[in-house]
N, C-alpha and C positions, 0 to 999 in steps of 0.2 A: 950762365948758370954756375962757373967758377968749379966745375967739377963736381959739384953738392949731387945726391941720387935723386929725383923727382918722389915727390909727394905721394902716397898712394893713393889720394883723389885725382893725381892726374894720372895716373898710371890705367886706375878703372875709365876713365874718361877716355883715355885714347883706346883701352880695349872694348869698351862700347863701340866705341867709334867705327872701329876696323869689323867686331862684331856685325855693327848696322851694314858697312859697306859688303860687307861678306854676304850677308843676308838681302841685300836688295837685288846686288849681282844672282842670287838664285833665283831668288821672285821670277826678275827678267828672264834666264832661262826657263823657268816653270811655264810661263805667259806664252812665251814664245813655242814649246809643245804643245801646251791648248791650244795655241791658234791653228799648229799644222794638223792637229787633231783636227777641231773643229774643219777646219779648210778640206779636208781628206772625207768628212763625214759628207757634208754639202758637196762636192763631188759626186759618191757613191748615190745621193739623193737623186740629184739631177740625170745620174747614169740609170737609174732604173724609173726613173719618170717617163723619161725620153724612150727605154724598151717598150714601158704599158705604154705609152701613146700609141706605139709604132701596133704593138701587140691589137690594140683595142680598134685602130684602123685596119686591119687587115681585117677583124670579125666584122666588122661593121662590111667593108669591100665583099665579103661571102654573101653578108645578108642581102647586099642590095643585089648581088646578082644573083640570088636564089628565088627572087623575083619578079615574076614574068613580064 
């Protein structure tokens, strides 16, 4: 380059560039929260599924022995 200052089309091109890379690296962290969201939410699901099951067998275990 002989010491000359760069172009100011390449200058916006490499600050795109660095822009884009800046901006995808957040993407990824963003994605990566959603998923332990989501992952955290399906947990709590399966946790209170499994209580009403256990919940709805015990009523059920009353009824049948409330039956002569």
């Amino acid at each position: 380059m002989n010491g000359m200052p760069l172009a100011p089309s390449v200058l916006a091109l490499r600050l795109c560039w660095f822009l884009h890379r800046e901006a995808g690296e957040e993407r990824g962290s963003v994605a990566t929260e959603y998923g332990l969201l989501l992952a955290l939410i399906a947990l709590a699901i399966v946790a209170a599924a499994a209580l009403f099951g256990v919940a709805v067998a015990h009523l059920f275990d009353q009824g049948r022995s409330a039956i002569p």
